[in-house]
Gaussian input, Z-matrix of N, CA and C with variables (Angstrom, degrees):
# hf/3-21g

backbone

0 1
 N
 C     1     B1
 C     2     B2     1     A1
 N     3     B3     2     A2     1     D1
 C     4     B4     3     A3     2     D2
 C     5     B5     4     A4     3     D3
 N     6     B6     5     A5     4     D4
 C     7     B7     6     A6     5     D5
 C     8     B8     7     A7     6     D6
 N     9     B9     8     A8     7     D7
 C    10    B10     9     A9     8     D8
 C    11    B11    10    A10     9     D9
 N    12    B12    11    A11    10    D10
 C    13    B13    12    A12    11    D11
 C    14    B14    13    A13    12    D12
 N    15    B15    14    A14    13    D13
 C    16    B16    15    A15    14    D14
 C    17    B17    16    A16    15    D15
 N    18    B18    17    A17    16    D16
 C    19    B19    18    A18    17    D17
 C    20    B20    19    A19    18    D18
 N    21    B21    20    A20    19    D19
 C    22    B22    21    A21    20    D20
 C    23    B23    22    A22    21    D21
 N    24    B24    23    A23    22    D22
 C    25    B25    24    A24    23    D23
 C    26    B26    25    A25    24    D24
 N    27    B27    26    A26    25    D25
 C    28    B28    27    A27    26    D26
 C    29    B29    28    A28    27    D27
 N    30    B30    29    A29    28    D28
 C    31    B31    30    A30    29    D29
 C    32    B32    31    A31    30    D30
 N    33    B33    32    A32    31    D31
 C    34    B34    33    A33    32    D32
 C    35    B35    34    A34    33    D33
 N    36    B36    35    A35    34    D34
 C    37    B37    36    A36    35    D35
 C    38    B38    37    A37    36    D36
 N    39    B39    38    A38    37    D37
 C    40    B40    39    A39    38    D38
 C    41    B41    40    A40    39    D39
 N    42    B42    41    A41    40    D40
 C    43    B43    42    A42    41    D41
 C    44    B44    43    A43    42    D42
 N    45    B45    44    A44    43    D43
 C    46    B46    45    A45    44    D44
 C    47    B47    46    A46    45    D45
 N    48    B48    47    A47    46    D46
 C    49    B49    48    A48    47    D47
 C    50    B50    49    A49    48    D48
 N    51    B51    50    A50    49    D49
 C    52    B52    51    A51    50    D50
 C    53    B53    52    A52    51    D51
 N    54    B54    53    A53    52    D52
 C    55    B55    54    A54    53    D53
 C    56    B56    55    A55    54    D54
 N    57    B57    56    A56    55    D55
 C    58    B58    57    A57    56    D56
 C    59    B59    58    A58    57    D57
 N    60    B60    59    A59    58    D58
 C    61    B61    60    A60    59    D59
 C    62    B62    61    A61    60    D60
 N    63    B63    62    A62    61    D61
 C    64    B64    63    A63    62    D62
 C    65    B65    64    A64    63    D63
 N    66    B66    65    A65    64    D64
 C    67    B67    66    A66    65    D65
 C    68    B68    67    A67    66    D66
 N    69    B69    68    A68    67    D67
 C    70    B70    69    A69    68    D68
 C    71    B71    70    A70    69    D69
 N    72    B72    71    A71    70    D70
 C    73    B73    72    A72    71    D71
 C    74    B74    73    A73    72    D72
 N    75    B75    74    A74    73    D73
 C    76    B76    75    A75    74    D74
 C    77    B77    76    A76    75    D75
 N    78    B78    77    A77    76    D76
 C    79    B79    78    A78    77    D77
 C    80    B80    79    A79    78    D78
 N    81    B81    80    A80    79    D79
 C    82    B82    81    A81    80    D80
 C    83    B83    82    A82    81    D81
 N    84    B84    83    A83    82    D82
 C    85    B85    84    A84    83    D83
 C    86    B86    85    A85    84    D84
 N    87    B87    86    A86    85    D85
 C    88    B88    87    A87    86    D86
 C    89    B89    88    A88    87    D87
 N    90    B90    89    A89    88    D88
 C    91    B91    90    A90    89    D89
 C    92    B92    91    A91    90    D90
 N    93    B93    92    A92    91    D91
 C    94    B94    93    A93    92    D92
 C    95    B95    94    A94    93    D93
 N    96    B96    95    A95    94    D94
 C    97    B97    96    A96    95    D95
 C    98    B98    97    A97    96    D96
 N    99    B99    98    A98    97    D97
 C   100   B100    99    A99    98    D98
 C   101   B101   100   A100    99    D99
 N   102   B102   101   A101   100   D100
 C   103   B103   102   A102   101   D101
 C   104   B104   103   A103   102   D102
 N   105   B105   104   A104   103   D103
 C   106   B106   105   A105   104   D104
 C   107   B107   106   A106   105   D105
 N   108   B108   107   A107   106   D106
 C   109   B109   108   A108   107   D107
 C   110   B110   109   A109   108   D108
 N   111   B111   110   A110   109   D109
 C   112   B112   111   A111   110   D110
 C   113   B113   112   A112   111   D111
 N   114   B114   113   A113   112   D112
 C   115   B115   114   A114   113   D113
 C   116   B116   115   A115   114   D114
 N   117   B117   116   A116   115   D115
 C   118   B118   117   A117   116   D116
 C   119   B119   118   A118   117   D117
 N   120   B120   119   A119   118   D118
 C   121   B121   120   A120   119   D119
 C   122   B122   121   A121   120   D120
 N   123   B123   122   A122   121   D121
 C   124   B124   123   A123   122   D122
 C   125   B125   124   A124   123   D123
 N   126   B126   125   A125   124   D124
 C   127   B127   126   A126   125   D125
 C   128   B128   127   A127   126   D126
 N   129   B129   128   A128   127   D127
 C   130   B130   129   A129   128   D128
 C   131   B131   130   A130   129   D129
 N   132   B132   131   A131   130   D130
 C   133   B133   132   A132   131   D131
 C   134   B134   133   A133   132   D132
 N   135   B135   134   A134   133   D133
 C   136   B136   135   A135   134   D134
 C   137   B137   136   A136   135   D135
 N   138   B138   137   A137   136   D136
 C   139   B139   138   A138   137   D137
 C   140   B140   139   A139   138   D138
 N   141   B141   140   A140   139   D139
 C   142   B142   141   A141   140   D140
 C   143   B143   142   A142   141   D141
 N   144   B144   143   A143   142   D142
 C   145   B145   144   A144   143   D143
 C   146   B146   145   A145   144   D144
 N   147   B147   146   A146   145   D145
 C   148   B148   147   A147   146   D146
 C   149   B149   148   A148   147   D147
 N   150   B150   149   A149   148   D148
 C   151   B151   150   A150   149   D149
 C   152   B152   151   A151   150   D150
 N   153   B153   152   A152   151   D151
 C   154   B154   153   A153   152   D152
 C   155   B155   154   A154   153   D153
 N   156   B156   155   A155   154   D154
 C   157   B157   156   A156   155   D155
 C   158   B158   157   A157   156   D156
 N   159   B159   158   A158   157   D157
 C   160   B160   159   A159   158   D158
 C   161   B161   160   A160   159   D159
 N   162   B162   161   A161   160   D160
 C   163   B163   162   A162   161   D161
 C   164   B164   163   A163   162   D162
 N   165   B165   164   A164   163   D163
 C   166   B166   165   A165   164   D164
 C   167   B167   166   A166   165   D165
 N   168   B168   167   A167   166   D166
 C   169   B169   168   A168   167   D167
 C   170   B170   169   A169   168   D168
 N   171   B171   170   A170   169   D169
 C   172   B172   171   A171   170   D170
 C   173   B173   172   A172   171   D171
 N   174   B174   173   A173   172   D172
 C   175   B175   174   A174   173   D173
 C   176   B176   175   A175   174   D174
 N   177   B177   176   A176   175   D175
 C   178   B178   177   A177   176   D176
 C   179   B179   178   A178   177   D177
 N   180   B180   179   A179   178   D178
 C   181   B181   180   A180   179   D179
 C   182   B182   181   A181   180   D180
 N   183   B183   182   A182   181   D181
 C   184   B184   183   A183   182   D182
 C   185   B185   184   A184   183   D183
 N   186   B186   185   A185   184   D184
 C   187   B187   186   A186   185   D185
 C   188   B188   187   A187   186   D186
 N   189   B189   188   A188   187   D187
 C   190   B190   189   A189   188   D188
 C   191   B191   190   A190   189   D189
 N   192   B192   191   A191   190   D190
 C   193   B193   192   A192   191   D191
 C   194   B194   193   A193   192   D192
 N   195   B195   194   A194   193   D193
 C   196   B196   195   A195   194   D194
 C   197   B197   196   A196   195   D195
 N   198   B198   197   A197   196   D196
 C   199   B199   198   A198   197   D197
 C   200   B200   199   A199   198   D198
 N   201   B201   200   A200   199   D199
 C   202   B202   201   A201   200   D200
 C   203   B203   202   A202   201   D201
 N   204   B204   203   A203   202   D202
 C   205   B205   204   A204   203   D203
 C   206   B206   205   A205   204   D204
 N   207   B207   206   A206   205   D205
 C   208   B208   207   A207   206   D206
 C   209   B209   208   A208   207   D207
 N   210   B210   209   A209   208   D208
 C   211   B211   210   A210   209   D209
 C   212   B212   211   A211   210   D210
 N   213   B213   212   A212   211   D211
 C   214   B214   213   A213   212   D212
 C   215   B215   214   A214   213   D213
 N   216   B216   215   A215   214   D214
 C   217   B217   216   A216   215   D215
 C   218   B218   217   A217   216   D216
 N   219   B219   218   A218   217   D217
 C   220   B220   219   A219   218   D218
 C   221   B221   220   A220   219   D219
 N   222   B222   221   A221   220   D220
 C   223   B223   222   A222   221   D221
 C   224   B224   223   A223   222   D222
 N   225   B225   224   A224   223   D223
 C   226   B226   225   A225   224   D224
 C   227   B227   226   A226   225   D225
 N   228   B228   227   A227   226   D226
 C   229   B229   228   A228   227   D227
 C   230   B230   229   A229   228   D228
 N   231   B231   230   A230   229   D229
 C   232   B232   231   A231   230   D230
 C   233   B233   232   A232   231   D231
 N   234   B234   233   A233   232   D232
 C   235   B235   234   A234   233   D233
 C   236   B236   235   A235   234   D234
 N   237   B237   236   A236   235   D235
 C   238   B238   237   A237   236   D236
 C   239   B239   238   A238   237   D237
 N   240   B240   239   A239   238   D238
 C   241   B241   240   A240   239   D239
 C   242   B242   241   A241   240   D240
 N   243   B243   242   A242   241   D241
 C   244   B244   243   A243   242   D242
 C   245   B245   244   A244   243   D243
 N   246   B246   245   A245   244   D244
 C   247   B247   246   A246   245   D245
 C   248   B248   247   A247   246   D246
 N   249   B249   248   A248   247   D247
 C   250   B250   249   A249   248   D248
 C   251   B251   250   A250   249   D249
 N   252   B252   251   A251   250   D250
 C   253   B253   252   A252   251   D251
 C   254   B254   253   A253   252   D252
 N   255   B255   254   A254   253   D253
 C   256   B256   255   A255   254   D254
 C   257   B257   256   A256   255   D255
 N   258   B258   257   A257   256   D256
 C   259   B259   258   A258   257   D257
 C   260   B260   259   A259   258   D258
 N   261   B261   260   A260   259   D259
 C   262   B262   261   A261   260   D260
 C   263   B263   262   A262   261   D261
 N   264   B264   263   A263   262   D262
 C   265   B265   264   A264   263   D263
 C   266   B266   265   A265   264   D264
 N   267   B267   266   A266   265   D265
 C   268   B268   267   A267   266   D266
 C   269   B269   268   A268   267   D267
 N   270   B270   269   A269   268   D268
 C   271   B271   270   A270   269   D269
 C   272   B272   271   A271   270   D270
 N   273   B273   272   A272   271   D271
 C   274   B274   273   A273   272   D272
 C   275   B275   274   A274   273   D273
 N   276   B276   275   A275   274   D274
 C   277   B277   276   A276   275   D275
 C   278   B278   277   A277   276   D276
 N   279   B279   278   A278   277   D277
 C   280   B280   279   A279   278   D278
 C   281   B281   280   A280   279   D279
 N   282   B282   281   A281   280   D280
 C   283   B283   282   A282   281   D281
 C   284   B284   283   A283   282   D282
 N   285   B285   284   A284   283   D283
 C   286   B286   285   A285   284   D284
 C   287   B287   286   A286   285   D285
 N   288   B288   287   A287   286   D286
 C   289   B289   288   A288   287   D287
 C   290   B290   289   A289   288   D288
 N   291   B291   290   A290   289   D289
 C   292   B292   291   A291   290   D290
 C   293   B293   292   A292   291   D291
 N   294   B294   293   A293   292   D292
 C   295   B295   294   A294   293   D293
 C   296   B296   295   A295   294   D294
 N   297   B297   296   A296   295   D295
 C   298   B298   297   A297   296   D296
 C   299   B299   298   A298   297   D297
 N   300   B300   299   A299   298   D298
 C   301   B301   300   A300   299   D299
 C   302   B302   301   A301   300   D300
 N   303   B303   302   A302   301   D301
 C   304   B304   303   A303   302   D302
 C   305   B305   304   A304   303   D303
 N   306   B306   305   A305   304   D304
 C   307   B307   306   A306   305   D305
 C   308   B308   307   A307   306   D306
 N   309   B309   308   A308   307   D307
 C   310   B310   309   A309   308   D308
 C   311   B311   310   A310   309   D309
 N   312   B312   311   A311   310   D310
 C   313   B313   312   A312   311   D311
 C   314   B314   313   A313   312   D312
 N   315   B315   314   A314   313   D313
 C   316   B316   315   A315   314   D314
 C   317   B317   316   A316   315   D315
 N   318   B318   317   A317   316   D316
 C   319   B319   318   A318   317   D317
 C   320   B320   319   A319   318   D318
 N   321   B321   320   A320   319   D319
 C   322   B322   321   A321   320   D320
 C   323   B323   322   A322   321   D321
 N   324   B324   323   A323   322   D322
 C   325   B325   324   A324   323   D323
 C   326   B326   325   A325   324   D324

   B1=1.4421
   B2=1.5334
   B3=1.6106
   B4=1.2831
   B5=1.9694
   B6=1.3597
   B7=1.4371
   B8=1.7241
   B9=0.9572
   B10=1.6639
   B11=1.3371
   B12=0.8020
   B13=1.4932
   B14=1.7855
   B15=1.3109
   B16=1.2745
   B17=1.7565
   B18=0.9926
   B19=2.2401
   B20=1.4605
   B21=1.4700
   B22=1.2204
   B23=1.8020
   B24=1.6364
   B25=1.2440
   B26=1.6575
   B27=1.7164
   B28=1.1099
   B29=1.5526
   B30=1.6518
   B31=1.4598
   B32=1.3592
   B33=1.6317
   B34=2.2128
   B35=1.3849
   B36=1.6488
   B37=1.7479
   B38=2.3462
   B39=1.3498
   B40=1.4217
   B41=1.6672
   B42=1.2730
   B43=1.3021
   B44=1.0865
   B45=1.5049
   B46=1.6533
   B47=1.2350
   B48=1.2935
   B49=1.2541
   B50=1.2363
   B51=1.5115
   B52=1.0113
   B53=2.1844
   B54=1.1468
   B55=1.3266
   B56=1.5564
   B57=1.3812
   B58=1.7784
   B59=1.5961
   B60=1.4080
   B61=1.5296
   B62=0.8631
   B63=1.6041
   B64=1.2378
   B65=1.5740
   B66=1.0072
   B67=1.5135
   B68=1.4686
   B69=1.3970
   B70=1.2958
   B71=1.4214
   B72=1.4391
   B73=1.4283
   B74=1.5240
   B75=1.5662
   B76=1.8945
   B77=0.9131
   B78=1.2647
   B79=1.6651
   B80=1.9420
   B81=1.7554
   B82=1.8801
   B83=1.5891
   B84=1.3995
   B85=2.1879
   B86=1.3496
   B87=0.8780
   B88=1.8245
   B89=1.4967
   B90=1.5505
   B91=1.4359
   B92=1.3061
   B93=1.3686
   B94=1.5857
   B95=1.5887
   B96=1.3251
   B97=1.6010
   B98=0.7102
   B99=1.7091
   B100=1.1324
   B101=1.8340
   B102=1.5003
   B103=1.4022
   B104=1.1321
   B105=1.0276
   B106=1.8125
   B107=1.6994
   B108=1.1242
   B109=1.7357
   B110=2.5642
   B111=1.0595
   B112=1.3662
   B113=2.0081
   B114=1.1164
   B115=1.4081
   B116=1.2674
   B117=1.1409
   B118=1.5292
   B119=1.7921
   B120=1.8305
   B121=1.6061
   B122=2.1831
   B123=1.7102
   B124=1.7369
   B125=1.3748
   B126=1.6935
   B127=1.6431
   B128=1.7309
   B129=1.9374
   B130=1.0463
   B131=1.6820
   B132=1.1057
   B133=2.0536
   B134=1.3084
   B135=1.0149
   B136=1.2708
   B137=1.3573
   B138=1.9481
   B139=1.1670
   B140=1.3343
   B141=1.3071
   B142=1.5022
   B143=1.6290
   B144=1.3465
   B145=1.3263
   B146=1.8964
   B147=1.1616
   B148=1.6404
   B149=1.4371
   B150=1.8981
   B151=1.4801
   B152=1.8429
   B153=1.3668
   B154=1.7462
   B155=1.5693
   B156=1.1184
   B157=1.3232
   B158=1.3379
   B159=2.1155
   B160=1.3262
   B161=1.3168
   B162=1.6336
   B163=1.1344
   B164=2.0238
   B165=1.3191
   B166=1.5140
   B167=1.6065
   B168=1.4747
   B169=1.4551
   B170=1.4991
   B171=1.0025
   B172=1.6818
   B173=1.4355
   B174=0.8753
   B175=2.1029
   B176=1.4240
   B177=1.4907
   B178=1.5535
   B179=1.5618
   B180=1.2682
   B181=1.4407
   B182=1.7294
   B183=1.6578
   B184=1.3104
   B185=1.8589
   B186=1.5998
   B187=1.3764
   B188=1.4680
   B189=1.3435
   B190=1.3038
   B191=1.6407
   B192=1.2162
   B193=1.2930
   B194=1.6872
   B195=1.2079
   B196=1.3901
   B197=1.9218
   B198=1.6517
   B199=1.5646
   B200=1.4285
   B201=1.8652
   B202=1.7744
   B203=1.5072
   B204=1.5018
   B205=1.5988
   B206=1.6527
   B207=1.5315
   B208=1.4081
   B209=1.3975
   B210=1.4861
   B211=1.1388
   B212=1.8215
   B213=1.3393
   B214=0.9414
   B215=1.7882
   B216=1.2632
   B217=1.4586
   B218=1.6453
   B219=1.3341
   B220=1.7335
   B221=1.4952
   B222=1.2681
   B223=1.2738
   B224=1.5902
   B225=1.5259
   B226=1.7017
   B227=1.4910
   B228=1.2702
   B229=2.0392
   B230=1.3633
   B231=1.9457
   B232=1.1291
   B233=1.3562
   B234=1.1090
   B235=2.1633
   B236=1.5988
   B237=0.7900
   B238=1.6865
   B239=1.8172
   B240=1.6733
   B241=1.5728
   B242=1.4692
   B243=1.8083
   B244=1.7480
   B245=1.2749
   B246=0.9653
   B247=1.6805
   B248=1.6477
   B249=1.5680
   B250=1.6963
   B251=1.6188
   B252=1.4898
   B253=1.4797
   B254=1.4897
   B255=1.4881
   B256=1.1505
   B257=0.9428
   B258=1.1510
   B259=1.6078
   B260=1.6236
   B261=1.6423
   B262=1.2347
   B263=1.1707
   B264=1.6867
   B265=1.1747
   B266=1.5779
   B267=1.1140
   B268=1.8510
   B269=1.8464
   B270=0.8579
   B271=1.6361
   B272=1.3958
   B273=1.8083
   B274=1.2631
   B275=1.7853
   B276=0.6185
   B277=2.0602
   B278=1.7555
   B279=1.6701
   B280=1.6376
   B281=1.8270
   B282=1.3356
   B283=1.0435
   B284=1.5510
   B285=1.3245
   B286=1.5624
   B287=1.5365
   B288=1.6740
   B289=1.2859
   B290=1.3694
   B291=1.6098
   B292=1.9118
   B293=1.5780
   B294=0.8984
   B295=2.0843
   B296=1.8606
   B297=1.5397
   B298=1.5422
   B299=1.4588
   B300=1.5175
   B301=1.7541
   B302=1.4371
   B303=1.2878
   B304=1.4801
   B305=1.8112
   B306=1.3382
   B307=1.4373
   B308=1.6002
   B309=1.1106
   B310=1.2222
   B311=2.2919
   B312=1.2257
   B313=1.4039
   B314=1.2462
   B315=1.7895
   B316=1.3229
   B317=2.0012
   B318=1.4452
   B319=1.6146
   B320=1.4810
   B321=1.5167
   B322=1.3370
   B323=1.8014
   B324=1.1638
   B325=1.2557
   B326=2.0959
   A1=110.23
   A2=116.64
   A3=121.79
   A4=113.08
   A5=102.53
   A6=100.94
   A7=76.65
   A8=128.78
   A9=120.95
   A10=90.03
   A11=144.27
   A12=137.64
   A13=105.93
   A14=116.23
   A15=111.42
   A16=84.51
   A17=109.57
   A18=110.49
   A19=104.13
   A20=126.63
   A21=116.04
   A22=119.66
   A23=112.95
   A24=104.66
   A25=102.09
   A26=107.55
   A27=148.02
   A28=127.26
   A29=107.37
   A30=118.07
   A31=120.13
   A32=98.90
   A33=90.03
   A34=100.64
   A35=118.18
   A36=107.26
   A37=94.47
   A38=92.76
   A39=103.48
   A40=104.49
   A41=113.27
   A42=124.03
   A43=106.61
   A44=132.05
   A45=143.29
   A46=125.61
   A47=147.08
   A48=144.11
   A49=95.81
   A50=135.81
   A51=125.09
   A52=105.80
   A53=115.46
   A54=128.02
   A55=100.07
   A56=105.33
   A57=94.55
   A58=94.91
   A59=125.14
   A60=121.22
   A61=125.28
   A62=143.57
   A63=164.84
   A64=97.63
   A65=130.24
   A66=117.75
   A67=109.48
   A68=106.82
   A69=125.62
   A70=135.96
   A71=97.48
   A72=99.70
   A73=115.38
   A74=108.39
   A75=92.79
   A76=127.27
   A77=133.31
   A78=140.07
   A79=112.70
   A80=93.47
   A81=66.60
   A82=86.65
   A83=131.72
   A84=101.42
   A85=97.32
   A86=99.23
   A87=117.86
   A88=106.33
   A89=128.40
   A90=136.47
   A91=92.80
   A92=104.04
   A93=102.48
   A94=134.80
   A95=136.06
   A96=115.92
   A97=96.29
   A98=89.88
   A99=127.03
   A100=127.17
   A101=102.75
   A102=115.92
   A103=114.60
   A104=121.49
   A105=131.91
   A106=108.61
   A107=99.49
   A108=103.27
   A109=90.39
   A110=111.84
   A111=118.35
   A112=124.86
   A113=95.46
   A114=104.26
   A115=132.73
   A116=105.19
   A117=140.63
   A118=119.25
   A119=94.69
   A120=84.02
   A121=94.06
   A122=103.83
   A123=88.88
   A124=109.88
   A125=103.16
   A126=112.58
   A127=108.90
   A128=125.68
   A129=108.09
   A130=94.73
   A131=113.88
   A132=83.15
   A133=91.72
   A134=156.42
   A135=137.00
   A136=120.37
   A137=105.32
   A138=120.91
   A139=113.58
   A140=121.40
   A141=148.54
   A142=106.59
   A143=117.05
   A144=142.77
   A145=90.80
   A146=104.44
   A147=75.85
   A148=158.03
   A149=85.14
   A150=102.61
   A151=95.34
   A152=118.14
   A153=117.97
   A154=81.67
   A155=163.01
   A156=174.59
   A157=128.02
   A158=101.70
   A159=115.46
   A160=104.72
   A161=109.05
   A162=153.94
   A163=82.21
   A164=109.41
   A165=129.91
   A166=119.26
   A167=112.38
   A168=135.64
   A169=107.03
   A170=106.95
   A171=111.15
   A172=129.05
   A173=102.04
   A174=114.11
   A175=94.66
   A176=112.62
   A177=117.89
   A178=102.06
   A179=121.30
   A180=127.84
   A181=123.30
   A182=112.82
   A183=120.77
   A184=98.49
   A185=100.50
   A186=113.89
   A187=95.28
   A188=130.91
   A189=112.25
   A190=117.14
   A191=117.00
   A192=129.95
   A193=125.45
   A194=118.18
   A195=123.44
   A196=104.80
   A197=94.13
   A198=111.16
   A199=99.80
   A200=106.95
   A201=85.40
   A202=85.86
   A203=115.50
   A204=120.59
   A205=91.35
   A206=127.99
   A207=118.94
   A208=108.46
   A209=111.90
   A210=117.35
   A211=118.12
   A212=120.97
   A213=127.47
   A214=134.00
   A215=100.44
   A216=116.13
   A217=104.00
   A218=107.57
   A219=95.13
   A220=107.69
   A221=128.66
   A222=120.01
   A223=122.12
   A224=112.97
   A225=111.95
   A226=120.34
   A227=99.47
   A228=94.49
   A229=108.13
   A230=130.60
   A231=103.48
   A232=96.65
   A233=124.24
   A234=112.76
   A235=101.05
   A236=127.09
   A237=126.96
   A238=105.55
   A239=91.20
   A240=84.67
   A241=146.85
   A242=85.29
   A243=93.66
   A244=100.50
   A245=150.39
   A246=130.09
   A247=107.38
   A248=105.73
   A249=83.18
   A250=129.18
   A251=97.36
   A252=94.94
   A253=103.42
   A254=139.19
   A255=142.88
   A256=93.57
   A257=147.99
   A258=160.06
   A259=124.41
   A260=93.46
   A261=129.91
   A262=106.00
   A263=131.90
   A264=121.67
   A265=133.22
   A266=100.57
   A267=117.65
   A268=106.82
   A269=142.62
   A270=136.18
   A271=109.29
   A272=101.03
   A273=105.56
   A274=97.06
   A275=124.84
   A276=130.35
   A277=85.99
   A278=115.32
   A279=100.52
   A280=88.56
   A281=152.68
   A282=133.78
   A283=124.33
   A284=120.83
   A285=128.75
   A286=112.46
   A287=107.54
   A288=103.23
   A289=136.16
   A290=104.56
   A291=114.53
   A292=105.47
   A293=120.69
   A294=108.95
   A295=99.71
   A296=113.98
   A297=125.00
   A298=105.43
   A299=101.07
   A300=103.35
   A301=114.25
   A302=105.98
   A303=119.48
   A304=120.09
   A305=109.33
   A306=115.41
   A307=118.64
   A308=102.41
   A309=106.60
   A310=108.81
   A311=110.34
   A312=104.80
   A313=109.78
   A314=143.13
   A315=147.59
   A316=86.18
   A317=85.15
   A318=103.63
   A319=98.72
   A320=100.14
   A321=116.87
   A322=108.29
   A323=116.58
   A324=116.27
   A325=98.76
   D1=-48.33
   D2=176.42
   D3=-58.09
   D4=-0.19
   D5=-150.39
   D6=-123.48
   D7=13.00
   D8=-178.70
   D9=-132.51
   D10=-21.64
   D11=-178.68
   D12=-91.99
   D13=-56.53
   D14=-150.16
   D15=-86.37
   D16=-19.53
   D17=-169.46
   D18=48.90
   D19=-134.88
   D20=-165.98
   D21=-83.45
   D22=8.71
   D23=-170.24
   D24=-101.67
   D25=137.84
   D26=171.52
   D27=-103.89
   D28=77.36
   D29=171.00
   D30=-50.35
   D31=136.76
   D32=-167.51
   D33=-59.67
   D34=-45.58
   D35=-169.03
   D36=-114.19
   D37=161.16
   D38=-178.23
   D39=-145.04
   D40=136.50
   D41=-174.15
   D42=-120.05
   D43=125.78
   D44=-155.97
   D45=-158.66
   D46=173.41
   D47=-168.96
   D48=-111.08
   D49=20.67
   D50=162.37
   D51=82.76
   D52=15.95
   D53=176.53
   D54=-54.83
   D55=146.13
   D56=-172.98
   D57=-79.51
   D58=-28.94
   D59=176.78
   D60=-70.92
   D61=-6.83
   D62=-178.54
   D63=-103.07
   D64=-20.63
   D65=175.91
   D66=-89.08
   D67=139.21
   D68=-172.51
   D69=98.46
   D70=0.32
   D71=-170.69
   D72=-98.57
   D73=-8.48
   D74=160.49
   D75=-73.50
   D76=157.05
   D77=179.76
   D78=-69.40
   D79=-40.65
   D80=172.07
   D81=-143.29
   D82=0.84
   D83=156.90
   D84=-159.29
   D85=177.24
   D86=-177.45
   D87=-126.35
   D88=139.61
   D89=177.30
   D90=-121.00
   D91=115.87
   D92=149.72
   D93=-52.05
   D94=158.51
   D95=169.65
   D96=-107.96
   D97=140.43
   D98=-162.72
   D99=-83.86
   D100=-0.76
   D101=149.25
   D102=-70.53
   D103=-53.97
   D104=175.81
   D105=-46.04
   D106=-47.54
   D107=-158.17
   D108=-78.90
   D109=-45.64
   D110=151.23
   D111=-33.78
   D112=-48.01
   D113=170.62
   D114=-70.75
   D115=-41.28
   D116=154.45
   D117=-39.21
   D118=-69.54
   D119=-166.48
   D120=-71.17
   D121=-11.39
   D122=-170.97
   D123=-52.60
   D124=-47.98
   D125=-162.84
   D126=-57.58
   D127=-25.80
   D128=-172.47
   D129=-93.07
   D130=-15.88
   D131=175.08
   D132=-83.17
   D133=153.93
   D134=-177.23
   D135=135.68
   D136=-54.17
   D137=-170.43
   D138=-93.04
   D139=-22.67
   D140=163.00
   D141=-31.59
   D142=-56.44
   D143=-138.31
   D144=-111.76
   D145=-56.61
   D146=167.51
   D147=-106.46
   D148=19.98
   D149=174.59
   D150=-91.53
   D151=-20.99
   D152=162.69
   D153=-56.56
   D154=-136.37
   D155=-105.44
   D156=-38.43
   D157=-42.44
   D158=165.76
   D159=-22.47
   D160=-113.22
   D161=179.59
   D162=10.34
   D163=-89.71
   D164=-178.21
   D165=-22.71
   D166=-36.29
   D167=165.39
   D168=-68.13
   D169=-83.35
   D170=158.85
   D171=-18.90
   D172=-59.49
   D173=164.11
   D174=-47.48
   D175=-76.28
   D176=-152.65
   D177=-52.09
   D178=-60.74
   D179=175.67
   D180=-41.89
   D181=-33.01
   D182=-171.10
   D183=-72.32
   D184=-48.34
   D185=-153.54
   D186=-94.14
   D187=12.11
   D188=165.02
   D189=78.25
   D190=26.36
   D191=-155.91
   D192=41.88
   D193=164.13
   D194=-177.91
   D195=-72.23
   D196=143.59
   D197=-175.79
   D198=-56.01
   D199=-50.27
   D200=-161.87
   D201=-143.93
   D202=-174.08
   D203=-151.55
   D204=-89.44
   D205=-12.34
   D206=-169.00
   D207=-90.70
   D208=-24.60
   D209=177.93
   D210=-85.38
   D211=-18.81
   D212=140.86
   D213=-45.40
   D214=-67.68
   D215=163.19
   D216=-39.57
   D217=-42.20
   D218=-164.79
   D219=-86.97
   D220=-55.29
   D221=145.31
   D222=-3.59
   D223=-82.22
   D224=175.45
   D225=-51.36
   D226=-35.10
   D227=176.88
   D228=-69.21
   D229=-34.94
   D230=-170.55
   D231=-82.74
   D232=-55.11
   D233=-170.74
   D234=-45.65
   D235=-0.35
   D236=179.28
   D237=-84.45
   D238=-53.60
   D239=167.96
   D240=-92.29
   D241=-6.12
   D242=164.28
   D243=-92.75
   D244=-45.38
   D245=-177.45
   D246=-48.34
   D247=-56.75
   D248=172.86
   D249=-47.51
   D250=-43.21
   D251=-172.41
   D252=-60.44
   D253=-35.49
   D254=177.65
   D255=-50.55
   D256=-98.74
   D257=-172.05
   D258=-1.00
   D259=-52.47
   D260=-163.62
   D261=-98.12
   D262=-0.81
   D263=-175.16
   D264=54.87
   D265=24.68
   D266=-167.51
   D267=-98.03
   D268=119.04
   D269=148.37
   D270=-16.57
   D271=147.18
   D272=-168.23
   D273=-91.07
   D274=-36.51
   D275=-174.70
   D276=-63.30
   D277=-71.34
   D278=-153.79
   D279=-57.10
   D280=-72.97
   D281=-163.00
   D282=-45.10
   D283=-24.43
   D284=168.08
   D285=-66.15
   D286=-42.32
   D287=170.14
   D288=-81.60
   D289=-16.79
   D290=155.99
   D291=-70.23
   D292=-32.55
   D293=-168.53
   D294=-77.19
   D295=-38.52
   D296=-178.65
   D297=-55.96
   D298=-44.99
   D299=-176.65
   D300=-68.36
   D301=-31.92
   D302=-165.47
   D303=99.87
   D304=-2.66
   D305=172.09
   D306=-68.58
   D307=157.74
   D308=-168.26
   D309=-77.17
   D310=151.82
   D311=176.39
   D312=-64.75
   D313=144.11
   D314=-176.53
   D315=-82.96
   D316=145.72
   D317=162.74
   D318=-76.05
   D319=151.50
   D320=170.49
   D321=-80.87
   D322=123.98
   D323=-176.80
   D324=-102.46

């Protein structure tokens, strides 16, 4: 399509969504757009956070939702602190025993 429209002319710069057929056709660079390239880095911080969420959706849906709002609440605080500790590369007991104390979780160095 890019090759029926443009025929033999070759713009020095081309700005694109990054289409694999649209690549290649400037003469000396290509710019991505820059909405596109924005959209992009949103969806990967982004995606982090709601595949942590899956799993939690999944529960609620299997089990028919939680009986009462405390048992809910307790549920979300612990996957709150094992996903960090997942995250963070930390043991699941020493992080059970920093949240029990009330200390804060160590960064993963």
């Amino acid at each position: 399509m890019v090759a029926e429209f443009l025929c033999e002319v070759r713009p020095d710069f081309r700005v694109s969504d990054r289409l694999g057929a649209q690549m290649g056709w400037a003469a000396k660079d290509h710019q991505a757009c820059l909405a596109y390239l924005l959209r992009d880095i949103q969806y990967a911080t982004n995606n982090g956070s709601e595949q942590a969420l899956r799993r939690c959706v999944v529960f609620r849906k299997v089990t028919n939702c939680f009986r009462s709002e405390r048992g809910a609440t307790f549920y979300a605080n612990v996957k709150s602190v094992l996903e960090t500790t997942r995250r963070r590369g930390i043991g699941i007991l020493p992080a059970i025993r920093h949240t029990l104390n009330g200390t804060p979780l160590p960064v993963a160095t």
